[in-house]
C-alpha positions as CSV (number, residue, x, y, z in Angstrom):
1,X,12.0,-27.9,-21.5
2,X,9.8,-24.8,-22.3
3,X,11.6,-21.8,-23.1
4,X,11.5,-18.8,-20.2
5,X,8.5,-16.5,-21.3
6,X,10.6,-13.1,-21.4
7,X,10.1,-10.2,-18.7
8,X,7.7,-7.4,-19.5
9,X,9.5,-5.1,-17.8
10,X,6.7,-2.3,-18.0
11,X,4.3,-4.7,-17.2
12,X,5.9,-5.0,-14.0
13,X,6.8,-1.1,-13.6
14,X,2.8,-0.7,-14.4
15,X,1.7,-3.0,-11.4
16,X,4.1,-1.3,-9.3
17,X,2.9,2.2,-9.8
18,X,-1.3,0.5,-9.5
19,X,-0.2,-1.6,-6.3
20,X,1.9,1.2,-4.5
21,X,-1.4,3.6,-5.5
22,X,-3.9,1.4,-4.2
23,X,-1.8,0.2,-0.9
24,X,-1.9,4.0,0.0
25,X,-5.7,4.2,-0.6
26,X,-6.8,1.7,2.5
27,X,-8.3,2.6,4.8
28,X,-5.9,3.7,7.8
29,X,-5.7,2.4,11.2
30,X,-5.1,5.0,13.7
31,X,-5.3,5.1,17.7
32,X,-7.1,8.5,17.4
33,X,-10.2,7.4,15.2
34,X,-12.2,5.4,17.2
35,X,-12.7,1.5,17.1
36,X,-9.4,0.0,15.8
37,X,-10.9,-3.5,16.0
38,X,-13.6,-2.0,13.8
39,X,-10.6,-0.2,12.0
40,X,-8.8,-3.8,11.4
41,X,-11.5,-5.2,10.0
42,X,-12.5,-2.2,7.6
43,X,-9.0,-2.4,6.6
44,X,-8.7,-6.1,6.5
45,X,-11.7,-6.2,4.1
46,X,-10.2,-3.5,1.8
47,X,-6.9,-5.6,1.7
48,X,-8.8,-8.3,0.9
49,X,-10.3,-6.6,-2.6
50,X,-6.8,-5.1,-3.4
51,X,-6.2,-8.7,-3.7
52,X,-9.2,-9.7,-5.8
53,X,-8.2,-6.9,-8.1
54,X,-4.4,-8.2,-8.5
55,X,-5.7,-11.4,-8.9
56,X,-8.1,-10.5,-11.9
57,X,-5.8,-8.1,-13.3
58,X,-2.5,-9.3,-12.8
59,X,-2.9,-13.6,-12.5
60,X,-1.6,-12.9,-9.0
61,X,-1.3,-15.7,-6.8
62,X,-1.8,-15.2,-3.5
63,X,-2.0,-17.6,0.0
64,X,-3.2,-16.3,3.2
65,X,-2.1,-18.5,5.9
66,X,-2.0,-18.0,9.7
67,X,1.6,-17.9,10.0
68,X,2.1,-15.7,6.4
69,X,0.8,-14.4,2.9
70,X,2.0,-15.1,-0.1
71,X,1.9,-13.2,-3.2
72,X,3.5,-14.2,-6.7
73,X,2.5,-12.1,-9.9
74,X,5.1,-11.6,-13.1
75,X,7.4,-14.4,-11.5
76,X,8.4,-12.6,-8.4
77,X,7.6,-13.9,-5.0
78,X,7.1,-12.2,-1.9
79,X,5.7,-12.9,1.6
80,X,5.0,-10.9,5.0
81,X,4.3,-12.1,8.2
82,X,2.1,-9.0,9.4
83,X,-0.9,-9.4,6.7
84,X,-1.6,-8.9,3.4
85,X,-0.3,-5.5,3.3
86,X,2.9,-5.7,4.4
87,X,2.9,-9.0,1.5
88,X,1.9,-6.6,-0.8
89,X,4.5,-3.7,-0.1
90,X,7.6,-6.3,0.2
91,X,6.4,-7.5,-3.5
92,X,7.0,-3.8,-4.4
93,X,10.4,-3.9,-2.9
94,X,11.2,-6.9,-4.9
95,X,10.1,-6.1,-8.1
96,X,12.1,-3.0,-7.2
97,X,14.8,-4.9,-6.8
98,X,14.4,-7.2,-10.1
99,X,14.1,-4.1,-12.1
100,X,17.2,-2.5,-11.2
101,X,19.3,-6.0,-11.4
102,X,18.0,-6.5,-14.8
103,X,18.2,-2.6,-16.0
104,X,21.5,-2.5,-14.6
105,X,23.1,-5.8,-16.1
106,X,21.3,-3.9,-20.0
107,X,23.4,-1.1,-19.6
């Protein structure tokens, strides 16, 4: 058996800070601006490249199903029923989540 590559810990605290950044840069979807199916798809489409980019930058892998999307980068997984987007934000909250377990058992 192949021994566990170790965490990079700021690897991960690095995608979190790009992710969270670029999650609040799509376009938004409001009621009061017009076309929202024209809105969905603008938004859709820039959800779409934010996962290119993870992909190319990070190895991300990500599955967009009917029923749910996927995402797995720096061995955590994550999923969201409500489109890539919501995928993306509960990876955050994961790798949240790793990084305190593992910088609280170091202390």
């Amino acid at each position: 058996m192949m021994p566990k590559k170790p965490i990079d810990l700021q690897s991960i605290r690095d995608t979190v800070a790009d992710l969270r950044a670029r999650l609040d840069a799509l376009p938004a979807i409001s009621s009061d601006a017009g076309d929202l199916a024209d809105q969905h798809r603008q938004h859709r489409a820039a959800a779409e490249l934010l996962a290119d980019h993870l992909r190319t930058a990070y190895g991300a892998r990500i599955a967009d199903k009917a029923w749910t999307n996927t995402i797995r980068m720096h061995g955590i997984n994550s999923s969201g029923t409500a489109g890539l987007q919501q995928a993306f934000r509960n990876w955050i909250a994961a790798a949240e989540r790793k990084l305190a377990t593992i910088e609280g058992s170091s202390r």
